[in-house]
Every structure is written in structure tokens, then in C-alpha cells.
C-alpha positions as CSV (number, residue, x, y, z in Angstrom):
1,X,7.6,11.2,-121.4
2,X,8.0,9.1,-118.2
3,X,11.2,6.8,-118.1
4,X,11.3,3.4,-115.9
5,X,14.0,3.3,-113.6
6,X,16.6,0.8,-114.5
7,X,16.6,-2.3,-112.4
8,X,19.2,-2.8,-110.2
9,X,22.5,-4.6,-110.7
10,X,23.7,-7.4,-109.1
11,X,26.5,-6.0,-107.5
12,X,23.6,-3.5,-106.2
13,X,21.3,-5.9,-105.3
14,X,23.9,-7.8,-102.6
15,X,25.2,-4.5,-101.3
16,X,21.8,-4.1,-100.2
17,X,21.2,-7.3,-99.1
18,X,24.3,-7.0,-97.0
19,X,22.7,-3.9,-95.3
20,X,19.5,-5.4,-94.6
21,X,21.3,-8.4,-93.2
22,X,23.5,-6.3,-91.3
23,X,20.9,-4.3,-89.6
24,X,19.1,-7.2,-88.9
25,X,22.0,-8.8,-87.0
26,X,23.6,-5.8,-85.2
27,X,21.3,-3.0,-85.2
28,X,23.8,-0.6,-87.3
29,X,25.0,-0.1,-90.5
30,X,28.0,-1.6,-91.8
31,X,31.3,-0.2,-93.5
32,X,32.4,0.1,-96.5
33,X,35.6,-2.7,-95.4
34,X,32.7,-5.2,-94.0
35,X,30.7,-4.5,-97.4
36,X,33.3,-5.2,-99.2
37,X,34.3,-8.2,-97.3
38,X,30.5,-9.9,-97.9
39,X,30.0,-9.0,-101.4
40,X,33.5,-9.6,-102.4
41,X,35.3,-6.2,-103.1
42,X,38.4,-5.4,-102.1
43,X,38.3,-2.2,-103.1
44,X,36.6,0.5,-100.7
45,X,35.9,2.7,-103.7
46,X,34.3,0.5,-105.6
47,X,31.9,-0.5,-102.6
48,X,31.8,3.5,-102.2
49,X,30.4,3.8,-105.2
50,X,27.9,1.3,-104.9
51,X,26.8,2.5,-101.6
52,X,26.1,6.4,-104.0
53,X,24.4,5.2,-106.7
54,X,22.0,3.1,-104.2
55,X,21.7,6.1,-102.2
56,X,20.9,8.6,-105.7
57,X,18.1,6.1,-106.4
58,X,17.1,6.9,-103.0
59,X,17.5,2.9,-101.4
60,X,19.0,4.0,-98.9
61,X,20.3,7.3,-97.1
62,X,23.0,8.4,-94.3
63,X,22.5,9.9,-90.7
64,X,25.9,11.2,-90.3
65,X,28.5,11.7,-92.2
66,X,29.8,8.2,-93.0
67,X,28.2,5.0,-94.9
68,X,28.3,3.1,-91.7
69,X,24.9,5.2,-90.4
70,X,23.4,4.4,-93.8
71,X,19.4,3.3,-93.1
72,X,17.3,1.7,-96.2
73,X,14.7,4.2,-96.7
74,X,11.1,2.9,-96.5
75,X,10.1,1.8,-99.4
76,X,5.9,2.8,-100.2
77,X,3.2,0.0,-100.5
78,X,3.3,-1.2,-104.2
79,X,0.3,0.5,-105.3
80,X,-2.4,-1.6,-107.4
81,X,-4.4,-0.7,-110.3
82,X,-8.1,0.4,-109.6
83,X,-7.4,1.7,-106.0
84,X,-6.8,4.9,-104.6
85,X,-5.9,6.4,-101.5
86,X,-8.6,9.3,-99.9
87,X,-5.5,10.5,-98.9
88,X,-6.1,13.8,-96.7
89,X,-9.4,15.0,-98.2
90,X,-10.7,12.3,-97.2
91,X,-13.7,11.5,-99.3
92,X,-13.1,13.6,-102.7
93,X,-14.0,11.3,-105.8
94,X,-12.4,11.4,-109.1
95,X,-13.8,14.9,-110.0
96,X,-12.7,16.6,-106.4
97,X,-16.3,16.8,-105.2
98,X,-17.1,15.9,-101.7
99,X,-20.1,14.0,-100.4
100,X,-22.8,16.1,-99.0
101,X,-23.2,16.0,-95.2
């Protein structure tokens, strides 16, 4: 049995809004004070958390060591019912068979 992932919080939801905007603006990630500062946190780990459960759901992910080289991870094309991807075989239908040359 398959759970749906909880949606986020709102808390959640401006961190990451922060993080886009802050990428947008300076080409870097924030941290964890400037967070804070934006979503109104004064605590650094409380935002810390934040910034770990986003990054468990996989939202967003670090390049270095600290949350100021955090990225938002690519998020894939919201997939539509009916269609399907060839993907690398190219051509296979529903019962793996491939069309003859």
C-alpha cells in the first residue's frame, strides 16, 4: 500500500519560497540567520530544522557542508494520465514488444 506524501506546511512552504527568491536575487543560497530573518524565526534551529525535513522530502539538497549551498532539486514534469514516456527503448508498447523494422 502506497501512501501520499503529506503536503507541506506553511512554515515549509515560505522557507522554500525564501530559497527560490533568494537564488533568484543573488545567485546563492541563503543562511539559516537570513531564513530566519524572511520567514520570521529567530531561532536558527528551528529554521535548521525546516531546512532537514525539506531536504528528507528531497526539495532541496546541499553542495557543501552548510545550508547556505542548499539548491532546490529539480522537480520532474507532473506526469498526466494516458501518456507515457518511450523512455530508452524507444518504441516498446504496453506489452514490451518492439515494432518490426
Amino acid at each position: 500500500m502506497r501512501r501520499e506524501p503529506r503536503p507541506l506546511t506553511a512554515r515549509q512552504e515560505a522557507v522554500l519560497a525564501v530559497i527560490r527568491s533568494w537564488l533568484t536575487e543573488h545567485g546563492h543560497g541563503p543562511t539559516v540567520r537570513e531564513i530566519g530573518a524572511r520567514v520570521g524565526l529567530s531561532s536558527t534551529s528551528s529554521v535548521a530544522h525546516q531546512l532537514g525535513r525539506l531536504e528528507a522530502r528531497g526539495l532541496i539538497t546541499r553542495t557543501g557542508r552548510d545550508w547556505s549551498t542548499c539548491v532546490l532539486v529539480e522537480e520532474p514534469p507532473a506526469r498526466r494520465p494516458g501518456l507515457r514516456s518511450r523512455g530508452p527503448g524507444g518504441g516498446a508498447d504496453r506489452y514490451e514488444r518492439r515494432p518490426a523494422p
